[in-house]
Structure formats: C-alpha cells, structure tokens
N, CA and C of each residue as an Amber inpcrd file, in Angstrom:
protein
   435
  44.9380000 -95.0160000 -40.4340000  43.7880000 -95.3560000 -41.2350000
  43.1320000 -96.5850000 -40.6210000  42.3070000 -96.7050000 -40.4940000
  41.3150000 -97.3600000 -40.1990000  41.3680000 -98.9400000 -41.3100000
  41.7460000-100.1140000 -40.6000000  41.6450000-101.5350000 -41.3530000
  40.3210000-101.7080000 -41.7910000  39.7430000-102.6120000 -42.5230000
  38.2920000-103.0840000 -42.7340000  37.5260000-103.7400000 -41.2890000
  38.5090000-104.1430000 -40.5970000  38.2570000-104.8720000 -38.9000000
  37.8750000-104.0970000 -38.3730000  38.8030000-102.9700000 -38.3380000
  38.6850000-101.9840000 -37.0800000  37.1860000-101.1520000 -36.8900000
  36.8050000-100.6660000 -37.7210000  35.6510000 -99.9180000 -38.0310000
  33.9830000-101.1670000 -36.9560000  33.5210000-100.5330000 -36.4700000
  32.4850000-101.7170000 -35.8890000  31.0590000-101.0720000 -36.5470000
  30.2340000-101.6120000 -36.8690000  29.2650000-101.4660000 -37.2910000
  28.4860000-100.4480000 -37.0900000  28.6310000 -99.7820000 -35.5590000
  27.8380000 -98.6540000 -34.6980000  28.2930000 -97.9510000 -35.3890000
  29.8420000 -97.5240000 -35.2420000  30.6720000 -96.4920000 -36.0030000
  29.5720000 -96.0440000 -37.3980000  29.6890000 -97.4260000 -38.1400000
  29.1700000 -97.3400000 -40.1480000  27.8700000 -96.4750000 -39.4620000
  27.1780000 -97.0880000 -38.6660000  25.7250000 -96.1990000 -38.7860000
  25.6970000 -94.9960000 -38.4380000  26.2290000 -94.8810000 -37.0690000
  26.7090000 -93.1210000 -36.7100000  26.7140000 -92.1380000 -37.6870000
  28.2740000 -92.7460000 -38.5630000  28.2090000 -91.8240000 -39.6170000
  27.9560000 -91.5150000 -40.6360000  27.0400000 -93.0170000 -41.0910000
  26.0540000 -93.0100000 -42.2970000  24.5400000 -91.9220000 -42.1400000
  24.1850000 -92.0830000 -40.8760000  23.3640000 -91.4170000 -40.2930000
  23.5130000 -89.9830000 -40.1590000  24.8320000 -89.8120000 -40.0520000
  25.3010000 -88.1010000 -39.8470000  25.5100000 -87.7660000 -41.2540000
  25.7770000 -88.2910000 -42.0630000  25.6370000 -88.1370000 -43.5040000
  24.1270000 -87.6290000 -44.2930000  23.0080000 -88.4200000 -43.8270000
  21.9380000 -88.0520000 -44.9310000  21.2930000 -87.4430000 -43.4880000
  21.3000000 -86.9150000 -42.4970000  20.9470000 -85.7500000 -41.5560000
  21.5370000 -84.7200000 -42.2130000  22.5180000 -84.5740000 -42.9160000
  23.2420000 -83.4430000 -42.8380000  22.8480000 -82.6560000 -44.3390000
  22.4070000 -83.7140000 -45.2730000  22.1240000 -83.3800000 -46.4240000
  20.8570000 -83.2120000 -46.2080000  20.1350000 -84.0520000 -45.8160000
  18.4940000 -83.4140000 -45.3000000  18.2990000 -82.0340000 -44.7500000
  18.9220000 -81.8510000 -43.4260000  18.9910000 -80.8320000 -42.8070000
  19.5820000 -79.3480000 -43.5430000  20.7200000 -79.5530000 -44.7020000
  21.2760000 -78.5330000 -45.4630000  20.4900000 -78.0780000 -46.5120000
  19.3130000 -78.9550000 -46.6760000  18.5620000 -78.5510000 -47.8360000
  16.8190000 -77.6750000 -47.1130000  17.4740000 -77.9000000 -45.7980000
  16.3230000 -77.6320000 -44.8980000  15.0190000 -78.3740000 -44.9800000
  15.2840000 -79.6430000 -45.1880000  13.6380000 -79.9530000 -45.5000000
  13.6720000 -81.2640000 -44.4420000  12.1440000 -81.7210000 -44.0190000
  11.9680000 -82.1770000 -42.6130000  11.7630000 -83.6050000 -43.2800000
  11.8170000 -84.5260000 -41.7510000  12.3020000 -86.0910000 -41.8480000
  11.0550000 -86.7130000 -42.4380000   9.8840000 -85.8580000 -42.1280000
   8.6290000 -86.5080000 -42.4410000   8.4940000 -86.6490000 -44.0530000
   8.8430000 -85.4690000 -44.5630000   9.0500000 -85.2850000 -46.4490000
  10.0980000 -85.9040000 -46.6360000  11.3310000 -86.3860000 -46.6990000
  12.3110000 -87.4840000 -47.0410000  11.4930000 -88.8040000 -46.9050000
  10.6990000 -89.3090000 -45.7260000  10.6610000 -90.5420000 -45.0590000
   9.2880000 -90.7530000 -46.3650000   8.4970000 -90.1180000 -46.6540000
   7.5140000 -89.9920000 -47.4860000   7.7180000 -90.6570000 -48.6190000
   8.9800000 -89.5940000 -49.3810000   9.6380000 -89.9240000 -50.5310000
  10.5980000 -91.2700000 -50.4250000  10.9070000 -91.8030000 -49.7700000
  11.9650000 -92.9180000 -49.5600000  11.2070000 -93.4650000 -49.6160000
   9.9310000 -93.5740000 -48.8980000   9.0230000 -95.2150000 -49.0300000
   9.0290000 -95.2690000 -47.4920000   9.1400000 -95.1320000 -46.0100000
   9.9510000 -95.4650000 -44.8710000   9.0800000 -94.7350000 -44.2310000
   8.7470000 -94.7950000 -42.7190000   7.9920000 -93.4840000 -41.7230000
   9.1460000 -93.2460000 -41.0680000   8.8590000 -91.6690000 -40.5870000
   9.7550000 -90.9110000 -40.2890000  10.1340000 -91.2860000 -39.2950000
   9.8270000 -92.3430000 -38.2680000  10.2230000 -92.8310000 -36.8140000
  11.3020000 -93.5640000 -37.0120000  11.3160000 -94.5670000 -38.4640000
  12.6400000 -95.3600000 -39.0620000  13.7010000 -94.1810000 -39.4300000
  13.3400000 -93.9010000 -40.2490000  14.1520000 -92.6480000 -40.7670000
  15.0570000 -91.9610000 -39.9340000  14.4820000 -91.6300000 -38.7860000
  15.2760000 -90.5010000 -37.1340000  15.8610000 -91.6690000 -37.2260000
  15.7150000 -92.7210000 -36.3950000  16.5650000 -93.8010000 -36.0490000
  17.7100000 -94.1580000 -36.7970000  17.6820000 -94.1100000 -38.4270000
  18.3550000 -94.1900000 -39.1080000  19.5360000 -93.2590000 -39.1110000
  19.0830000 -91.6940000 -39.0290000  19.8120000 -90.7720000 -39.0770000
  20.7780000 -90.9090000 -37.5000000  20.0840000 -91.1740000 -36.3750000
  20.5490000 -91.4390000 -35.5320000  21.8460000 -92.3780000 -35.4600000
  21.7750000 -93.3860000 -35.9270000  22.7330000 -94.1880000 -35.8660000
  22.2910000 -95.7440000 -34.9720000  20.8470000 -95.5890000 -35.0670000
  20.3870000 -96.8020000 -34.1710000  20.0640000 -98.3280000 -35.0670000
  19.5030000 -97.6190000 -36.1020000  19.0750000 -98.9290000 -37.2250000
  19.7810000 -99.0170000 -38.1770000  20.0670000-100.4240000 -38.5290000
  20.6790000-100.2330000 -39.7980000  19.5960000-100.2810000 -41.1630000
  20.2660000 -99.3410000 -42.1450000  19.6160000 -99.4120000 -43.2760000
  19.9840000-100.4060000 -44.7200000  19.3300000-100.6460000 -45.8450000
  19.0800000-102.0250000 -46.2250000  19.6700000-100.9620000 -47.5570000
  20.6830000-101.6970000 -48.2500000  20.8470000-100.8030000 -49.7250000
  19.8190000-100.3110000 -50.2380000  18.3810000-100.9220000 -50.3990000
  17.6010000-100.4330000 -51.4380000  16.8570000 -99.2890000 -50.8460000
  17.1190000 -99.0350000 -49.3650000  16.4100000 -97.8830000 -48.1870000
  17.1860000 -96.8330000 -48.6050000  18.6420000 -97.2930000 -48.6600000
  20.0100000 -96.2140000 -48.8670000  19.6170000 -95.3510000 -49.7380000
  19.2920000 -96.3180000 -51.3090000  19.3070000 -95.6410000 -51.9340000
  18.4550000 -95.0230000 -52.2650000  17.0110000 -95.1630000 -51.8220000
  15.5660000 -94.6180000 -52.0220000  16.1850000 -93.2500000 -51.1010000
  16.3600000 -92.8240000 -50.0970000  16.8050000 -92.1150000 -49.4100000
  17.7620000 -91.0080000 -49.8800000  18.8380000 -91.8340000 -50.4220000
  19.7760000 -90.5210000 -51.2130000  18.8350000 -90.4800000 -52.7500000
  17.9500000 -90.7690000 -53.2080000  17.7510000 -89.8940000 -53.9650000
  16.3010000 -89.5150000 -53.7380000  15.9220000 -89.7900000 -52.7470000
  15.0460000 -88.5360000 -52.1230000  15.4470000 -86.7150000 -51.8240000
  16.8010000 -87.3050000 -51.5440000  17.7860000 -86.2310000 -51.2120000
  18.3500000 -85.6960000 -52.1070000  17.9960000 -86.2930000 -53.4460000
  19.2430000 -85.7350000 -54.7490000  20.4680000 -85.7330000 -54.5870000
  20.7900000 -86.6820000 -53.7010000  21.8840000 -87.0180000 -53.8230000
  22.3790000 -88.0110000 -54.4230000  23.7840000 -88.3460000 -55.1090000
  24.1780000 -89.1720000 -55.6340000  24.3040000 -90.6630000 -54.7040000
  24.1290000 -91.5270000 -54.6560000  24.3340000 -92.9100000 -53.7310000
  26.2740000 -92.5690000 -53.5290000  26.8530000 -92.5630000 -54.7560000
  28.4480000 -92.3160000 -54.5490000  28.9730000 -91.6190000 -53.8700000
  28.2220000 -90.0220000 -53.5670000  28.7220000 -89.5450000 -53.0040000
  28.4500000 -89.2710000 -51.4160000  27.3860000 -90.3090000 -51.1610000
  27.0520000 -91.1880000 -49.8310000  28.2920000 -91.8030000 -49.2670000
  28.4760000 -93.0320000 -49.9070000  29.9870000 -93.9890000 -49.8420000
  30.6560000 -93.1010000 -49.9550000  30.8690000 -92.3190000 -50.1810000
  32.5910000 -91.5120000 -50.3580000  32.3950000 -90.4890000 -49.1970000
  31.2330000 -89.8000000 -48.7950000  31.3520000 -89.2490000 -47.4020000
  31.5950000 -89.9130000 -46.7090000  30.9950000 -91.5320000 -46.5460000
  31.2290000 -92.2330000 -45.4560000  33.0210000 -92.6770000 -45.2060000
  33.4610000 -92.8040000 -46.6390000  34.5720000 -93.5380000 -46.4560000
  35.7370000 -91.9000000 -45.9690000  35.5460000 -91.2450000 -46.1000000
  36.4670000 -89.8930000 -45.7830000  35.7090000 -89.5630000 -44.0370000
  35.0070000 -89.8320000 -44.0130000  34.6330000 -89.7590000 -42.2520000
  35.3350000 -91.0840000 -41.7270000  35.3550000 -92.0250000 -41.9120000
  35.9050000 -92.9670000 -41.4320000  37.4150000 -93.1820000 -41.2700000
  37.9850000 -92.3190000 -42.0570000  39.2980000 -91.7830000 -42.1310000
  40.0290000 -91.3770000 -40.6710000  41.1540000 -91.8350000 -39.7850000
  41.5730000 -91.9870000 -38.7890000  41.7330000 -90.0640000 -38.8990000
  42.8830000 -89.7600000 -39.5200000  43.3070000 -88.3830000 -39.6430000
  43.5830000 -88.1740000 -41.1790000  43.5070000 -86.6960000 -40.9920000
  44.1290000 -86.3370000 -42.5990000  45.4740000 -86.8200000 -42.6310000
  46.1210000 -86.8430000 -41.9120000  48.0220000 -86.9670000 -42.6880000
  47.6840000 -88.5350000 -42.9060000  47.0140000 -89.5330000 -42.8300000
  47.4410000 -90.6930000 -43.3100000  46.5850000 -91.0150000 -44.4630000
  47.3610000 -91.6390000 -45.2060000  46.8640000 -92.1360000 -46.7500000
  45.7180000 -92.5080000 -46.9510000  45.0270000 -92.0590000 -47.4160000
  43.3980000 -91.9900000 -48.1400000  43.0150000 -93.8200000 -48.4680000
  41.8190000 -93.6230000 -47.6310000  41.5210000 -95.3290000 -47.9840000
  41.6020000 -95.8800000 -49.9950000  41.6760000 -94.9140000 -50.1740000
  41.6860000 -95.0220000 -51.7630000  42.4700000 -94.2400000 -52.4820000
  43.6600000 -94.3370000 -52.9250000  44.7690000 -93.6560000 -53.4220000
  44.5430000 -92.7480000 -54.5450000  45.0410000 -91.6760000 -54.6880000
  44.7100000 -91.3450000 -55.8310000  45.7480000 -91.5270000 -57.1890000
  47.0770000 -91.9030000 -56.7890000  47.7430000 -92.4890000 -57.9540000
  47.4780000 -93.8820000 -58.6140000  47.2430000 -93.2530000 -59.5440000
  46.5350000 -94.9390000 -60.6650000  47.6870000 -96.1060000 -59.8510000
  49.2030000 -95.9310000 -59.9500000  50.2380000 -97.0720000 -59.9500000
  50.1560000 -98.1600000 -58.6390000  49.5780000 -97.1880000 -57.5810000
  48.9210000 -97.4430000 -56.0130000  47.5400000 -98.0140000 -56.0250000
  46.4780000 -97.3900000 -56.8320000  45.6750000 -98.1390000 -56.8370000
  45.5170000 -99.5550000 -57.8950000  46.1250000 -99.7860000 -58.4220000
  46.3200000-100.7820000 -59.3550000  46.8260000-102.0060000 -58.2100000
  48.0100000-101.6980000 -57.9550000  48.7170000-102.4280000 -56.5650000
  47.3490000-102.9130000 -55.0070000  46.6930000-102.1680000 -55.4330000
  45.4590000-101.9520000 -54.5390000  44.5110000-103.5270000 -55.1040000
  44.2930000-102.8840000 -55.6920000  43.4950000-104.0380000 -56.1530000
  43.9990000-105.3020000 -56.8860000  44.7150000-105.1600000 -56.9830000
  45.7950000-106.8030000 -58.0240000  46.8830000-107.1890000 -56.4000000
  46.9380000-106.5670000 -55.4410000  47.4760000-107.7300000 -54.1880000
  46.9510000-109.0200000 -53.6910000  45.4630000-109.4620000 -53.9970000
  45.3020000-110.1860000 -53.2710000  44.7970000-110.9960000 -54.7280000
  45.4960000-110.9500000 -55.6610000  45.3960000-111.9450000 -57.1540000
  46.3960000-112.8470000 -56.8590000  46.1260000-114.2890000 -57.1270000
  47.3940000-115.0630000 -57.5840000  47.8410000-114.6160000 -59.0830000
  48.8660000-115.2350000 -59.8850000  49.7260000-115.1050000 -61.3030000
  48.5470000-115.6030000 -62.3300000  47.5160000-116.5600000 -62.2140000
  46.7630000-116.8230000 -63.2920000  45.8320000-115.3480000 -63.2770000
  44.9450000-114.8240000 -61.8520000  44.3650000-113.8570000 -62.1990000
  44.9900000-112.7870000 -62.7440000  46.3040000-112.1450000 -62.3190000
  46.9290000-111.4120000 -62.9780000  46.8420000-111.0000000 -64.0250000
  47.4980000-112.3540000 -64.9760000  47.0860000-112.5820000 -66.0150000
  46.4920000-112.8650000 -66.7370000  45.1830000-112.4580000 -66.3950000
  43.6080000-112.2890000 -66.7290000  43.3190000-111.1540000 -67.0310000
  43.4670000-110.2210000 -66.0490000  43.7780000-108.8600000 -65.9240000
  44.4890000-108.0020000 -66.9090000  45.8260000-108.8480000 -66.9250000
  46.8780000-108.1550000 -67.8720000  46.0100000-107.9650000 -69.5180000
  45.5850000-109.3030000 -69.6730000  45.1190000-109.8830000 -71.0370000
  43.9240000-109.2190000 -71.4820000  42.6580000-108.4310000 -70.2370000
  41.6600000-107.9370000 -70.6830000  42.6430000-106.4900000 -70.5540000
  43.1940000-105.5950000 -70.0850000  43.5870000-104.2640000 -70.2300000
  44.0860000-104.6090000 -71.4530000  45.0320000-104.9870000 -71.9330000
  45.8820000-104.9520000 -73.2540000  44.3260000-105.4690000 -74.4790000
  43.5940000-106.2790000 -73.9710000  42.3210000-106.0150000 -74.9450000
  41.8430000-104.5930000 -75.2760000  41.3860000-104.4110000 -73.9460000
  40.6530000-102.7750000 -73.8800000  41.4700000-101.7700000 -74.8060000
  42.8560000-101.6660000 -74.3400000  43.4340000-100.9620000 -74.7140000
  43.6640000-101.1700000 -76.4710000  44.0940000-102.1760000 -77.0450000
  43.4440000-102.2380000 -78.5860000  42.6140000-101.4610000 -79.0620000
  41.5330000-101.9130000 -78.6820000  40.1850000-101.9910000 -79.1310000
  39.5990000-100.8630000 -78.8580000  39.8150000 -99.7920000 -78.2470000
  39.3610000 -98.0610000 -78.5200000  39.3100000 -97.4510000 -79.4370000
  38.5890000 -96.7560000 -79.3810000  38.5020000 -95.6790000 -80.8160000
  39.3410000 -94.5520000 -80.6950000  39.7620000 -94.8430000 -81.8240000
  40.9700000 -93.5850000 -82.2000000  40.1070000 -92.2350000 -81.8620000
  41.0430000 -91.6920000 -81.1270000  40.7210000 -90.2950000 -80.5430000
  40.3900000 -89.4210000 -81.9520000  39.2450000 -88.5640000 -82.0270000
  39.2510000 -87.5890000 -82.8500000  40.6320000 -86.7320000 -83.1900000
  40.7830000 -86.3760000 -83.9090000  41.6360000 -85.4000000 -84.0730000
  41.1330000 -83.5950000 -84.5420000  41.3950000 -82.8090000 -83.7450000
  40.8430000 -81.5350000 -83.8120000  42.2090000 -80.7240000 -84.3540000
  41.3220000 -79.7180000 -85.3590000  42.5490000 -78.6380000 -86.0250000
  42.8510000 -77.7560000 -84.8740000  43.6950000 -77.0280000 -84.7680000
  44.0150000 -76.5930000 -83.6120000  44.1850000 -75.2900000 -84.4350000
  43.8230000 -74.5940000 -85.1610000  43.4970000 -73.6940000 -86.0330000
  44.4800000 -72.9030000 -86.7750000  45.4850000 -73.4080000 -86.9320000
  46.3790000 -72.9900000 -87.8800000  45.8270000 -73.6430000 -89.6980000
  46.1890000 -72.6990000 -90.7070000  45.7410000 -72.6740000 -92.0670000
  46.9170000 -72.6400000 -92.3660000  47.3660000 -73.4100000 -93.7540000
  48.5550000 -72.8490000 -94.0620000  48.1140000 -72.2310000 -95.1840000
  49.1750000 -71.2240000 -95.3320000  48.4990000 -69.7630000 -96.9230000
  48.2360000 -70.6820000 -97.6170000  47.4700000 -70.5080000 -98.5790000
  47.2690000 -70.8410000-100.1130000  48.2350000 -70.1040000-101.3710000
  48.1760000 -70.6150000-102.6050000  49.0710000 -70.1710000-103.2850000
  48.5510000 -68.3000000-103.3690000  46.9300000 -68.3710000-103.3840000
  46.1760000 -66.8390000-103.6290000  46.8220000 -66.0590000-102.8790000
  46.4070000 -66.7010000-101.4530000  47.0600000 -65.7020000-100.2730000
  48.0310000 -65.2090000-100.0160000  48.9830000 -66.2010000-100.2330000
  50.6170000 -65.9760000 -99.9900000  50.8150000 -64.6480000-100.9740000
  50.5200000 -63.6280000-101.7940000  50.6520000 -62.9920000-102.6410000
  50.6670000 -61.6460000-102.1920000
C-alpha cells in the first residue's frame, strides 16, 4: 500500500484525470460540454484530464457534478487506484475495530478521552428505535372459539 509520502503529486493528477475522462467519456459526452458546465475551457479541462494541471477543489467539484457524479465517489476512485495491489489492506479498513484504531493512533490520552466522552454522549442521546409488529396477533377471547 502506498504511504501518504510515497504517492507524488503527478501520480494524484494522472489518476484524478483518468477518473473524470472516464466518466465523461462513459457517458459519451465531449470535453467542450463538461468544460461549459464546470465554468473552465475545454483546453484546461484536456489538461486536467491529462494529468498536466492541477485542479482547485471548487474546479473538482464543479466538474464532478457536471458529470453527475458524486465528489465521494471521485476520492474513493482515486483512493482504490492508488492502491499498490489488491492483496494488501485497503487504505481504509472496512472493520469498524481497525478503523477506529485508524483514526484514534495519532491521539494523546486527553484526546482520547474526548472522544470516548462524545461517543458515550451520542450514544445516550438517540432515539429509541421504533419498534415494528412483526405480525403475529394473539387470538382474542371471540376467536379462540
């Protein structure tokens, strides 16, 4: 897997670029009608897709939703392309117990327990789950007869 170091910037654009080419191109529609709708001329735009310029969040996102695409599921193509190979562990775990560990490693004991103190809030303070009949009746005295 790929460190936060390792990755160099060319790489991010390459395949940020091969990303909204690919959704452009799958929807079949041309750079000039995206670049239109984004706000951008289509000469930025190629370049962009190319992997030559970098783009500015608020370009990103004018862009993916030129594309109807979600911005998330931008970042999450990018971060699964950036991925060394499949057999090694997903930059983002999918077991809660791993990602928890994920993000609370680089806490000292006071943030921790900051953390600890707002979950055990949250967790209070929800609304009691509905409760649904699951459709059993029990007879009545009429029925039972």
């Amino acid at each position: 897997m790929h460190s936060a170091l390792s990755v160099t910037p060319d790489e991010i654009r390459r395949e940020l670029g091969g990303i909204l080419r690919g959704h452009r191109e799958g929807q079949g529609r041309r750079l000039g009608e995206i670049a239109g709708e984004a706000g951008c001329s289509p000469a930025y735009l190629s370049e962009v897709e190319r992997g030559l310029k970098d783009v500015s969040a608020d370009l990103l996102i004018a862009i993916a939703y030129a594309l109807s695409v979600p911005i998330g599921a931008v970042y999450a193509d990018l971060g699964r392309r950036l991925s060394v190979s499949p057999q090694e562990e997903p930059a983002w775990p999918s077991d809660p117990r791993r990602q928890l560990r994920a993000v609370t490693s680089g806490l000292d004991a006071a943030s921790l327990r900051t953390v600890a103190q707002f979950g055990a809030f949250m967790a209070m303070n929800q609304a009691e789950p509905t409760r649904r009949r699951i459709g059993f009746v029990p007879p009545t005295a009429e029925g039972s007869r």
